[in-house]
Backbone as JSON, one array per atom type, in Angstrom:
{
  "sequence": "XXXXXXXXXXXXXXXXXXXXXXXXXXXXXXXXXXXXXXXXXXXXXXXXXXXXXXXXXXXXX",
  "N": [[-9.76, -5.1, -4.37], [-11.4, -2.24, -5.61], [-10.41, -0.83, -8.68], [-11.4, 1.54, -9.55], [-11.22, 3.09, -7.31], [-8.05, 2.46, -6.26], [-6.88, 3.61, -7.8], [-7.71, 6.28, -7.03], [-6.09, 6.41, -4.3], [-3.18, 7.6, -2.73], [-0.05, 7.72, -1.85], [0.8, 9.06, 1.69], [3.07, 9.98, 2.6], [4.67, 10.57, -0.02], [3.14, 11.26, -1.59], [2.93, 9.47, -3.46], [1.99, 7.53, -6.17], [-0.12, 4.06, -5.47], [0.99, 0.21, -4.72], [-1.59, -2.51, -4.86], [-1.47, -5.05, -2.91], [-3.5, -7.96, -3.41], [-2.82, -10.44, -1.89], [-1.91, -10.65, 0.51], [-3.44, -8.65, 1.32], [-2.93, -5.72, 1.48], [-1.02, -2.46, 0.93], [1.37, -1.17, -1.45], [4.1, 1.31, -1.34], [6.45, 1.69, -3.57], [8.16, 4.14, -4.19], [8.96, 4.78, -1.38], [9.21, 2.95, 0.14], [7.0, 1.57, 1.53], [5.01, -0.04, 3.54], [1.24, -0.29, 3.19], [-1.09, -1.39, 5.62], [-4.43, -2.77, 5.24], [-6.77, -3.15, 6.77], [-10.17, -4.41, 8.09], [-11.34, -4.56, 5.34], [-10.25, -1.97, 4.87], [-8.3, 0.81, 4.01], [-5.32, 1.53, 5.8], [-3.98, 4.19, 6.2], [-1.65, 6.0, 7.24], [1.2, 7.29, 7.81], [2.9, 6.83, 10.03], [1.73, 4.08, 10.77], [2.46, 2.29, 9.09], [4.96, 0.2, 7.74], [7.87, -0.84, 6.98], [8.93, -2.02, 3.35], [9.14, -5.97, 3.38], [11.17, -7.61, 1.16], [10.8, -10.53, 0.52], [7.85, -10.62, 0.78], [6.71, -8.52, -0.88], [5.3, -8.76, -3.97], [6.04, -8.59, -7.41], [4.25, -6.95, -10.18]],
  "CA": [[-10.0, -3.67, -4.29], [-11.67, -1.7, -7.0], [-9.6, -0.3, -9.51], [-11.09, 2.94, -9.61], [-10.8, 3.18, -5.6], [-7.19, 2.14, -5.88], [-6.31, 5.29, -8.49], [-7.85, 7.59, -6.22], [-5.52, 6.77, -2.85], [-2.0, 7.88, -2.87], [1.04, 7.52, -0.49], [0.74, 10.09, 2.55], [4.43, 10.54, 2.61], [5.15, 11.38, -1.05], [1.57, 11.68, -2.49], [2.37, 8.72, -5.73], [0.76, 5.7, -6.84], [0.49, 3.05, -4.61], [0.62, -0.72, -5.46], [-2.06, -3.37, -4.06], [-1.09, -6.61, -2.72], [-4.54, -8.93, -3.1], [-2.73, -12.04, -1.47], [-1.41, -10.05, 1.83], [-4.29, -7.47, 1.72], [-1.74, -4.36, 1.79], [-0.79, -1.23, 0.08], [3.0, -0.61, -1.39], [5.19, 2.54, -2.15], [7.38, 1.63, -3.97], [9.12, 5.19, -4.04], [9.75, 4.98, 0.24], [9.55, 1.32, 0.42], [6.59, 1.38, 2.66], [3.67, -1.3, 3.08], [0.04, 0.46, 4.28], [-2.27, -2.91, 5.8], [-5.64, -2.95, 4.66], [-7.72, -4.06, 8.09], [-11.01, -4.71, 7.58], [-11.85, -3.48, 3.63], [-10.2, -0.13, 4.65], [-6.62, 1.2, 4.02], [-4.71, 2.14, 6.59], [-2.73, 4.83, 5.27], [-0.74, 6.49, 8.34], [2.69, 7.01, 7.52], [3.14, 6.28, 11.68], [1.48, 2.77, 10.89], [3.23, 1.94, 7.97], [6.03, -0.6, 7.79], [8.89, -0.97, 5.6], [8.89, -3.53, 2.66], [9.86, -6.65, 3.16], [11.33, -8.17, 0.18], [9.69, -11.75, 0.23], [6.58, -10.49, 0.97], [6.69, -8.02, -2.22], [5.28, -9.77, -5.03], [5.75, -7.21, -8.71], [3.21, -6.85, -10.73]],
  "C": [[-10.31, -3.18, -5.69], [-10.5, -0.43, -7.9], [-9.4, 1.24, -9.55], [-10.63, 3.65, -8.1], [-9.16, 3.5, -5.64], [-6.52, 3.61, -7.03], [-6.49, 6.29, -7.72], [-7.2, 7.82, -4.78], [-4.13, 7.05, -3.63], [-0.8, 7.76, -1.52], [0.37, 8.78, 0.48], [1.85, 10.28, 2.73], [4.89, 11.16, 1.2], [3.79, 11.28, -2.04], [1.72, 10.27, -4.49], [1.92, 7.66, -5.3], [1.32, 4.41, -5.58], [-0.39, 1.65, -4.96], [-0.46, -1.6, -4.72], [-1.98, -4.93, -4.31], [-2.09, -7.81, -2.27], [-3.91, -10.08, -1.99], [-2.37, -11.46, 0.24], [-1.91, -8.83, 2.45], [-3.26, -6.06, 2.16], [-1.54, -3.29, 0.64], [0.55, -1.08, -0.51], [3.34, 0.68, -2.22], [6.25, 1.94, -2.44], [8.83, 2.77, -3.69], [9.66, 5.24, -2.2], [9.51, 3.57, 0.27], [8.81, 0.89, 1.54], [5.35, 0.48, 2.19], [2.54, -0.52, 4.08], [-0.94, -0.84, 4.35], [-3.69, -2.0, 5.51], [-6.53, -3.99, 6.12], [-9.57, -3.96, 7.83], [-12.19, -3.74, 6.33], [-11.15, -2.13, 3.9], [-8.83, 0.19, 5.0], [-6.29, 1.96, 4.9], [-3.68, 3.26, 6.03], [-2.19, 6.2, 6.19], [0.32, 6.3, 8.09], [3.14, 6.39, 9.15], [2.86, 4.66, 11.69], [2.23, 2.24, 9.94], [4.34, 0.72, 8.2], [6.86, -0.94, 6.71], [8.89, -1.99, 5.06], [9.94, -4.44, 2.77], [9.92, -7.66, 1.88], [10.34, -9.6, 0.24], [8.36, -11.37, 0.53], [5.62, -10.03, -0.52], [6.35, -9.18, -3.42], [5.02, -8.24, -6.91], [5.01, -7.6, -9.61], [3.9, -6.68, -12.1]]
}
């Protein structure tokens, strides 16, 4: 995902920075602990779709 792309999305539950996970194609908030999938090239970013992080999956940057 392009860099500048990835500055310009934000959570939909608390509007901050959200991290991207190249190896598991996904989105993370850190601040609510939520993961947004990435289905084909395009971020899902529905707090309703969302799913809470699971630790082994998380990889920190």
């Amino acid at each position: 995902m392009k860099q500048i792309l990835l500055s310009a999305l934000a959570c939909p539950k608390c509007h901050g920075q959200l991290q991207y996970d190249a190896e598991h194609q996904q989105l993370i908030c850190q601040a609510d602990n939520l993961v947004f999938a990435i289905k084909d090239k395009i971020p899902v970013l529905l707090e309703s779709e969302a799913q809470p992080i699971n630790q082994t999956q998380f990889i920190e940057e």
